[in-house]
C-alpha positions in Angstrom: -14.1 -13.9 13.7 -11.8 -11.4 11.8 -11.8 -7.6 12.6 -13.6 -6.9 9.2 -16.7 -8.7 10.3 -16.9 -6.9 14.0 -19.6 -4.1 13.6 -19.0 -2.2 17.0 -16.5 0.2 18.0 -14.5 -0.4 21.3 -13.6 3.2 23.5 -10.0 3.3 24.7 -9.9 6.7 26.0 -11.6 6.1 29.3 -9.1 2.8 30.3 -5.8 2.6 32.2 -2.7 2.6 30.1 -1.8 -1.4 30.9 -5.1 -2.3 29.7 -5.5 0.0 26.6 -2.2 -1.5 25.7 -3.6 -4.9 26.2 -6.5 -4.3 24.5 -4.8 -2.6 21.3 -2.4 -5.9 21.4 -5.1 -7.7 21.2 -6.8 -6.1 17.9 -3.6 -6.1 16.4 -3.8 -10.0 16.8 -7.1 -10.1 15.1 -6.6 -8.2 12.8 -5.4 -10.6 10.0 -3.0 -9.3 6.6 -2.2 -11.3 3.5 0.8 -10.8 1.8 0.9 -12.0 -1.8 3.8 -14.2 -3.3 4.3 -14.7 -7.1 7.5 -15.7 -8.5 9.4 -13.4 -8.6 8.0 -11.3 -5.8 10.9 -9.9 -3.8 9.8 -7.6 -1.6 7.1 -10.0 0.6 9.8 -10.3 2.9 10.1 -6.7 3.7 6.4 -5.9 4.3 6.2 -8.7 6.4 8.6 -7.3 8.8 7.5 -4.0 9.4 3.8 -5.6 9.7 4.9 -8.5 12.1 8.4 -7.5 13.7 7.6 -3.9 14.1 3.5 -3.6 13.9 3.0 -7.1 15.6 0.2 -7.3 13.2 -0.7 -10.9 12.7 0.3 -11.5 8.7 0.6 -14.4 6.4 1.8 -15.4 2.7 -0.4 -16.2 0.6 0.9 -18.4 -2.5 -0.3 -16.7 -5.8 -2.5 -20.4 -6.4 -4.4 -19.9 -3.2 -8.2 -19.0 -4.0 -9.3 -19.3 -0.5 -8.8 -16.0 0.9 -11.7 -14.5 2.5 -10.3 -14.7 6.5 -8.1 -12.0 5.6 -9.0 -8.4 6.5 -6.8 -6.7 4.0 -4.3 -8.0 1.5 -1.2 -6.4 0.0 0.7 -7.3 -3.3 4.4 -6.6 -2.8 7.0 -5.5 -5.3 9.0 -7.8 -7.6 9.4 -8.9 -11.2 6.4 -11.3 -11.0 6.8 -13.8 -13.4 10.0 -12.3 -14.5 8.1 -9.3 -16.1 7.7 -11.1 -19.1 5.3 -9.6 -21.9 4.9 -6.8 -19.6 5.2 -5.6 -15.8 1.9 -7.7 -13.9 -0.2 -8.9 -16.8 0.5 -12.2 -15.9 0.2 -12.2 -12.4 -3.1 -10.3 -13.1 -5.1 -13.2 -14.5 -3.6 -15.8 -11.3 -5.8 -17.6 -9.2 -5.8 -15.5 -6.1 -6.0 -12.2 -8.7 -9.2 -13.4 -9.3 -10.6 -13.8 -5.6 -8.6 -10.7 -4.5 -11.2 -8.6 -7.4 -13.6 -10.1 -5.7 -12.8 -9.2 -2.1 -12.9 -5.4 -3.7 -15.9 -5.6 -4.4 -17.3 -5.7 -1.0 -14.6 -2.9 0.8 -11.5 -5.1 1.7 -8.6 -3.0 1.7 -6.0 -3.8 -0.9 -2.8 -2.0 -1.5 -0.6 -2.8 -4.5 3.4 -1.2 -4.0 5.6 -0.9 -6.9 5.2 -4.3 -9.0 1.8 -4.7 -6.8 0.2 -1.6 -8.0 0.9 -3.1 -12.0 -0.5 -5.6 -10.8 -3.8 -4.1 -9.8 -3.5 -1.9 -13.0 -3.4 -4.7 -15.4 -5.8 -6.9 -13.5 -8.3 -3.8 -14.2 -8.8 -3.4 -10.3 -7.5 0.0 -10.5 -7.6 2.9 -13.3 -4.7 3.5 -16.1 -1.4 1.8 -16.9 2.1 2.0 -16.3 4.4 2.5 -18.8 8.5 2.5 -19.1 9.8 5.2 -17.5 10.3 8.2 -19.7 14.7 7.7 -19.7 14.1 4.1 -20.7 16.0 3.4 -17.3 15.7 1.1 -14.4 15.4 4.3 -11.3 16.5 3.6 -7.9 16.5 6.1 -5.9 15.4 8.3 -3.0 12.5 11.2 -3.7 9.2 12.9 -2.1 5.7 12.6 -2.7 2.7 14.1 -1.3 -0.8 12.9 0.4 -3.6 14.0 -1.9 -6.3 12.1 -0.2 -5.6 11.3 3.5 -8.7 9.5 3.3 -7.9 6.1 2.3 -7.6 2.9 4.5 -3.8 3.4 3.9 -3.5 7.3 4.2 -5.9 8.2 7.2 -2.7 8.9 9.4 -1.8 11.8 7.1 -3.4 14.8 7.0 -3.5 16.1 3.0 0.0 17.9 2.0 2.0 15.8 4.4 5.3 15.0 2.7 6.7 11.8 2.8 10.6 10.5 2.0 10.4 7.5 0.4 11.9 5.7 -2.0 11.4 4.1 -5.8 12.8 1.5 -7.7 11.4 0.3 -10.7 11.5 0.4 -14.8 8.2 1.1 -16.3 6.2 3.5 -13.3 4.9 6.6 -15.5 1.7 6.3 -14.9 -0.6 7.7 -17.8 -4.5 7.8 -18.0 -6.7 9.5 -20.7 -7.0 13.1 -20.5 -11.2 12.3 -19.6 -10.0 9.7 -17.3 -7.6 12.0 -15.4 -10.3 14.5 -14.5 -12.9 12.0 -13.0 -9.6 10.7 -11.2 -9.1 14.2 -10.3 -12.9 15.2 -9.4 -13.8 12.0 -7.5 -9.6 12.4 -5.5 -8.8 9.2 -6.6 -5.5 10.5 -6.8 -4.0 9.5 -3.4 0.0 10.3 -4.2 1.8 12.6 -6.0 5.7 13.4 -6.4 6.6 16.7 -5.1 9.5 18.5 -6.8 11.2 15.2 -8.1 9.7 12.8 -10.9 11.6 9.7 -11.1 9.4 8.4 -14.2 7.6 10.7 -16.1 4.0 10.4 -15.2 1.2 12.3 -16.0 0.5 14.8 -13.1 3.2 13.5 -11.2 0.5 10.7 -10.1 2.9 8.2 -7.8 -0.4 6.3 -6.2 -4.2 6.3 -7.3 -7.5 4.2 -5.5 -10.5 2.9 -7.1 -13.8 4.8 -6.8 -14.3 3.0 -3.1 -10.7 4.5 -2.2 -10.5 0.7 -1.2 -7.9 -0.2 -3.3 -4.7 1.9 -3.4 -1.5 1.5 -5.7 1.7 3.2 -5.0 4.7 3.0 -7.1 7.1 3.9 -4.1 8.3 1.8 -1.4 6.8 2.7 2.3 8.2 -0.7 3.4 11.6 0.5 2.7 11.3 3.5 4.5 10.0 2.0 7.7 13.3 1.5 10.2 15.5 3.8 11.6 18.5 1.1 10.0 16.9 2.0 6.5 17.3 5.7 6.3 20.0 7.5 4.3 22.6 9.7 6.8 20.2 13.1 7.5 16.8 12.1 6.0 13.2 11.5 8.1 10.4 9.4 6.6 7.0 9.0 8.5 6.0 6.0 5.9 5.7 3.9 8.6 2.3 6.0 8.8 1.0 4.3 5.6 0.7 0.7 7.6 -0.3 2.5 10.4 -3.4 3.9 8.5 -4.1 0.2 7.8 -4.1 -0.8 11.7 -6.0 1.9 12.5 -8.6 1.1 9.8 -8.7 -2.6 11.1 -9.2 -1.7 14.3 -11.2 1.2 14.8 -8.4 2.4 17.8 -6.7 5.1 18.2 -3.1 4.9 17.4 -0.4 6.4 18.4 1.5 7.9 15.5 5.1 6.0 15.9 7.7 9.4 15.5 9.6 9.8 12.0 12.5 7.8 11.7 16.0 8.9 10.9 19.5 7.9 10.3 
């Protein structure tokens, strides 16, 4: 039995430290994440550390051909170049095997978070709203910037409260996001709009959108990296990041616990 099928909530307030420890160990255990691999994905590596080595979150890989997915409680598409980004960023990795069963996990609540090449993924697979579009310089951007929590109530943002400010960095070629003027309002009414950049607009795109969910809020993209943001080790010389808190969010969605928020970390 996974965490997403147990229907009862356990109280954690009234135990002993050891054995609210034990027990939060335990629903980490269960609590089961899938990490997609394409070729060309090269960021699976990195999520699966900060899930496993410094979550303990029980997590696997899951080959882009796999169509048997459904133990999984949540499943995350890492950044890359899948498929080399050939005809465009994610449109073939969109129409893959496990594409296919992951749109159909969507459909009944799993949480599903696309970062960086993951959330043109989602885009192009039609999972989530708009499309992603070469940067306005026409220039691959690495580098360190800010965004803000819109909607802190997503299975990936319920750590945050809304205006929290997160360091975090990007790295990618075509992330301007752009919708349809229409399309951008009903984003905007219905706070699909989960991320935004603050002050510093590495791509271009519209609003300064840098993650959006589906109507659900089920599905999130991000074009940033929280996974790079996560370590002490990570950090550049005089800069915090709490986007640990973004995994965090999932745990505690998983297991209905109360987690401790783990402090910002630094250089």
């Amino acid at each position: 039995m996974t965490v997403h099928s147990i229907n009862h909530r356990i109280s954690l307030r009234s135990l002993t430290i050891n054995k609210r420890n034990a027990i939060l160990a335990n629903l980490r255990e269960m609590a089961k994440v899938g990490i997609v691999v394409f070729p060309g994905s090269n960021c699976d590596l990195d999520v699966y550390h900060v899930l496993r080595k410094v979550l303990k979150v029980d997590v696997e890989y899951l080959w882009h051909t796999k169509q048997t997915i459904s133990k999984y409680d949540a499943i995350i598409l890492p950044g890359g170049f899948a498929y080399g980004d050939r005809l465009r960023a994610g449109i073939i990795a969109a129409h893959s095997p496990i594409v296919r069963e992951i749109r159909k996990l969507a459909e009944h609540d799993l949480p599903i978070l696309g970062i960086c090449n993951g959330f043109q993924i989602l885009v192009e697979s039609g999972l989530l709203p708009g499309a992603l579009l070469m940067n306005n310089g026409l220039q691959f951007v690495c580098k360190w910037t800010k965004v803000e929590v819109v909607n802190a109530s997503t299975p990936f943002t319920n750590m945050f409260e809304p205006g929290d400010m997160i360091n975090i960095p990007v790295a990618h070629g075509e992330g301007r996001y752009v919708v349809s003027e229409d399309s951008y309002e009903s984003l905007r009414r219905a706070n699909q709009i989960i991320f935004k950049y603050k002050d510093d607009d590495p791509n271009g795109s519209l609003a300064h959108i840098a993650g959006v969910s589906n109507k659900g809020g089920n599905v999130v993209g991000i074009m940033p990296h929280p996974e790079r943001a996560s370590e002490e080790i990570l950090m550049p010389f005089g800069l915090k990041s709490n986007a640990i808190l973004i995994f965090q969010s999932l745990l505690k969605f998983l297991t209905n616990a109360q987690i401790t928020k783990l402090p910002e970390v630094q250089s």
